[in-house]
C-alpha positions in Angstrom: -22.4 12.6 14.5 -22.1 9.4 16.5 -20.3 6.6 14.9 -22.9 4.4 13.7 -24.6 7.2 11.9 -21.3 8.0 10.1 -20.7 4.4 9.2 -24.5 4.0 8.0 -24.4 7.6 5.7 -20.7 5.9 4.2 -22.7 2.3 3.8 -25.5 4.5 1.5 -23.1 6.5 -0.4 -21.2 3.2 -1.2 -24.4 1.3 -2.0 -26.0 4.1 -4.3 -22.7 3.9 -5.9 -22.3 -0.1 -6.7 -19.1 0.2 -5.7 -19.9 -3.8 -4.4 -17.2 -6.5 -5.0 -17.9 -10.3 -5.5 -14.7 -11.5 -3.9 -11.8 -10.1 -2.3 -8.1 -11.5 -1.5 -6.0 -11.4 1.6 -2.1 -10.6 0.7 -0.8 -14.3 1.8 3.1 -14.5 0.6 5.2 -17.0 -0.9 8.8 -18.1 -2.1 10.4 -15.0 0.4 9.4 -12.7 3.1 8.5 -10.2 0.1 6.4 -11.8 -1.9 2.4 -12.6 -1.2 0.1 -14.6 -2.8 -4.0 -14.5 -2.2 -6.4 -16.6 -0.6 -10.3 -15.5 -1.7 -12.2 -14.0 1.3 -15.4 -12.6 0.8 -15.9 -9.0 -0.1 -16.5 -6.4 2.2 -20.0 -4.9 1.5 -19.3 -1.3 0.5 -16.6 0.8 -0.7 -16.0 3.1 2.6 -13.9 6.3 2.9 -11.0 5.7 5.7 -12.6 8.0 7.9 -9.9 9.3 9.2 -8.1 12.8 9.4 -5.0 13.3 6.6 -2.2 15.3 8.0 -2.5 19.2 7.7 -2.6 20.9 4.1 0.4 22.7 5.3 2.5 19.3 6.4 4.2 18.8 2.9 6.7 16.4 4.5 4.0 14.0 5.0 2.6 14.0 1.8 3.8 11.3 -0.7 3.2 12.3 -4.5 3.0 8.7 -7.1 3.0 9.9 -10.4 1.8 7.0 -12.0 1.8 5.5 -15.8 -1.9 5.4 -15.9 -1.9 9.0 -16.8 -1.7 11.0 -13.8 -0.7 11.9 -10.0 -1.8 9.9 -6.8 -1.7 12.0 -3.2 -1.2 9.6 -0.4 -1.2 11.5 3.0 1.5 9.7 5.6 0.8 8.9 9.1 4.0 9.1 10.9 1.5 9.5 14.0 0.7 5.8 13.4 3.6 3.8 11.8 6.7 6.2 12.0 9.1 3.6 11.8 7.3 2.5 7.8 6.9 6.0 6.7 10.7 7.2 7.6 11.3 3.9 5.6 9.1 5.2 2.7 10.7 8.5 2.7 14.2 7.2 2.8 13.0 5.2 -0.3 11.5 7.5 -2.2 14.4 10.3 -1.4 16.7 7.8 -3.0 14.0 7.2 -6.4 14.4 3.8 -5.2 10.7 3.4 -6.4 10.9 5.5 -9.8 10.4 2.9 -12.8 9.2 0.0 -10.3 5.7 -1.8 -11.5 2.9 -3.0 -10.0 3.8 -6.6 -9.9 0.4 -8.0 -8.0 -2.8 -6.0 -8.9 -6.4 -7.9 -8.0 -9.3 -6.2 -9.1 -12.1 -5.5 -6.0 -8.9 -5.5 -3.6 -5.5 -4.0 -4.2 -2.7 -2.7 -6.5 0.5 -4.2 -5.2 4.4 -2.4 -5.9 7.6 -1.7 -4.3 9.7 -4.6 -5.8 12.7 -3.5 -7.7 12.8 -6.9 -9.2 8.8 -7.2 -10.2 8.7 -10.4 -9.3 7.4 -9.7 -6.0 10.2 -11.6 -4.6 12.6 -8.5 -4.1 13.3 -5.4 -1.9 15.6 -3.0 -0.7 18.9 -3.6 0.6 17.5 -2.3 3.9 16.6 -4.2 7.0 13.0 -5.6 7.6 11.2 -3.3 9.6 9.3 -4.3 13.1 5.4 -4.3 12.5 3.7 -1.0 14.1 0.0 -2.4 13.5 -2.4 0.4 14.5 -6.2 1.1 14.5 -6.6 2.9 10.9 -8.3 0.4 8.9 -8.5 -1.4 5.0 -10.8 1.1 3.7 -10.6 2.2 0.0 -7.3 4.3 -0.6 -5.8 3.1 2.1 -2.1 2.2 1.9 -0.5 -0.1 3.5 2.7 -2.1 4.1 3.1 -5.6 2.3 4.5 -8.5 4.3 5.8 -12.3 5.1 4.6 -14.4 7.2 6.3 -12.8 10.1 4.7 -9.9 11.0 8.2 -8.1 11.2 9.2 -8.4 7.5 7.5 -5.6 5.9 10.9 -3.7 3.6 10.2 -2.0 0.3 6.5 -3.3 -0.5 3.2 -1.6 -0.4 -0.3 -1.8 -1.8 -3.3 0.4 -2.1 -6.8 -1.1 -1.6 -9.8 -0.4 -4.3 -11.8 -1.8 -1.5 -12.2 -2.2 2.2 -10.6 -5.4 3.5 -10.9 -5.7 6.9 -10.0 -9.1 8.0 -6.4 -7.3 7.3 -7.1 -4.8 9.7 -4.2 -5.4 12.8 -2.5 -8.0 10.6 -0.8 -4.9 8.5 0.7 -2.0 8.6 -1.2 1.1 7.1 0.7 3.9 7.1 -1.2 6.6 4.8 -4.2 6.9 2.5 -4.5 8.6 -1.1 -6.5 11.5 -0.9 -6.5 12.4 -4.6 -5.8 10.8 -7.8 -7.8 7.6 -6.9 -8.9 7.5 -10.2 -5.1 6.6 -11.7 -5.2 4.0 -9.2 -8.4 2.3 -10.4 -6.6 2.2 -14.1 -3.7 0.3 -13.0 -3.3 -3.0 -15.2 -4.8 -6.2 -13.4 -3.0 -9.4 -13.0 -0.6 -11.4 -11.0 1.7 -9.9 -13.4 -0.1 -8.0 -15.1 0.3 -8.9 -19.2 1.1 -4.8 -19.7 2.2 -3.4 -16.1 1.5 0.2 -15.0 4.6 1.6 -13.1 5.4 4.2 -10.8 6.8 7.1 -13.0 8.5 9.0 -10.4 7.7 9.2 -6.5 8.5 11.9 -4.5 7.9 14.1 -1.4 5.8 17.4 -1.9 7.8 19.2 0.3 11.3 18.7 -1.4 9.7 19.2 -4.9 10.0 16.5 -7.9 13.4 17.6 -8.6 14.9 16.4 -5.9 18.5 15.0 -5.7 18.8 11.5 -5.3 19.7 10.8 -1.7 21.7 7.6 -1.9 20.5 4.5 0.4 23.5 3.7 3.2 25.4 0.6 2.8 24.1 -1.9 4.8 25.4 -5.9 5.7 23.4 -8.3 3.2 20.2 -9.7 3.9 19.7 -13.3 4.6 18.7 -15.3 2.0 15.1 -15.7 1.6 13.0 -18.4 3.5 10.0 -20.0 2.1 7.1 -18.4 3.5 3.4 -18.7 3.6 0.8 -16.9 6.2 -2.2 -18.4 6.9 -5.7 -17.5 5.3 -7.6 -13.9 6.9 -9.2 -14.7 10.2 -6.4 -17.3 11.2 
C-alpha cells in the first residue's frame, strides 16, 4: 500500500472514531532541565496509529510492562534500534524499580500523560547523567512514548510521557524511544492535571523478559549533578 493510501485509511478510522482534540500542548519546561510546562498548539487532526513495526513477539527484553493504578497493565514495545542510548537508560531504571510508586505529575488531556520524577514535582530525576538526544524519524502518534526534556536538547534523564494524541510539531525535537501496544485503555484513565488533584502512579514497572519479580538492581554511584538552571524552550515550530 503506498504511503498516502495508508495515512488516508488511518485519517478515516480516526475520524469515524472522533477521536478529534480542540487543542494540544507542546512539553516546554521550567524551574530545571526536568521539568516542562505547555504552550497550546493546535491539535493534530486525527488520532493516528504510529505506523511503525514493534519489536518481535519473541524480543521480551525490549518489551517494557507499566502496571499502572488505573486498574491495569500498559505494553510499551522499545526501540533500541532508534534511541539505544534512552532505552538502556529506561532499563537501568526500571531494573532498579526506580519508577515503582512514581506518579504522573503532568497529565493534559488531548496530548499526554507525563511521569518519571521521583519527586512529582516535575522538577526531579535520577542521580544519573543527562543523556545526549538520539532524535530519530518515529513520530508523536497516539501511544507513542517518548523522552521528556529541558531546553537543551541533551537533558532528557528519568522523564517520559505517552501521547493520547499525535503531536507532531514534537516530532525531531524529542526523543521517542517505544510505543504502547496494549493497555492504552489504562493510559486514557490516568488523572488529568498539572498535578493532578488524585494522581495515578506507576504500580510496578518491569521488563517482560526478567519477570515482575525481579531483584532490584541497584543504580551505580555516580558524582552529583549540577544544580538546576532555569530553563524554558521555546513554543513548537521555533
Amino acid at each position: 500500500m503506498r504511503f498516502g493510501s495508508f495515512i488516508a485509511l488511518f485519517a478515516f478510522i480516526g475520524l469515524a472514531s472522533g477521536a478529534i482534540s480542540p487543542a494540544m500542548a507542546v512539553p516546554k519546561l521550567a524551574k530545571n532541565p526536568h521539568h516542562h510546562k505547555a504552550a497550546k498548539v493546535k491539535a493534530a487532526p486525527v488520532a493516528l496509529i504510529a505506523a511503525v513495526p514493534p519489536p518481535a513477539a519473541n524480543d521480551a527484553d525490549n518489551i517494557l510492562n507499566l502496571d499502572i493504578s488505573t486498574g491495569g497493565r500498559v505494553v510499551i514495545a522499545l526501540r533500541p534500534d532508534k534511541a539505544p542510548n534512552h532505552v538502556a537508560r529506561i532499563k537501568q531504571l526500571v531494573r532498579a524499580h526506580f519508577y515503582d510508586g512514581i506518579i504522573f505529575h503532568r497529565v493534559i488531556d488531548g496530548f499526554m500523560a507525563q511521569t518519571g520524577d521521583p519527586k512529582g514535582t516535575g522538577e526531579g530525576g535520577s542521580p544519573l547523567p543527562d543523556l545526549k538526544a538520539e532524535f530519530n524519524d518515529l513520530p508523536h502518534l497516539r501511544g507513542s512514548v517518548s523522552m521528556a526534556r529541558a531546553d537543551s536538547p541533551d537533558s532528557a534523564n528519568s522523564q517520559f510521557f505517552i501521547c493520547f494524541l499525535p503531536v507532531m510539531k514534537l516530532d525531531g525535537k524529542y526523543t521517542v524511544f517505544g510505543r504502547v501496544t496494549s493497555g492504552m485503555t489504562y493510559v486514557d484513565k490516568i488523572e488529568r492535571g498539572e498535578p493532578p488533584a488524585s494522581p495515578s502512579k506507576i504500580v510496578h514497572a518491569w521488563m517482560q523478559g526478567d519477570g515482575p519479580n525481579a531483584p532490584v538492581v541497584p543504580l551505580p554511584v555516580v558524582a552529583a549533578p549540577p544544580t538546576p538552571t532555569p530553563a524554558s524552550p521555546p513554543p513548537a515550530g521555533k
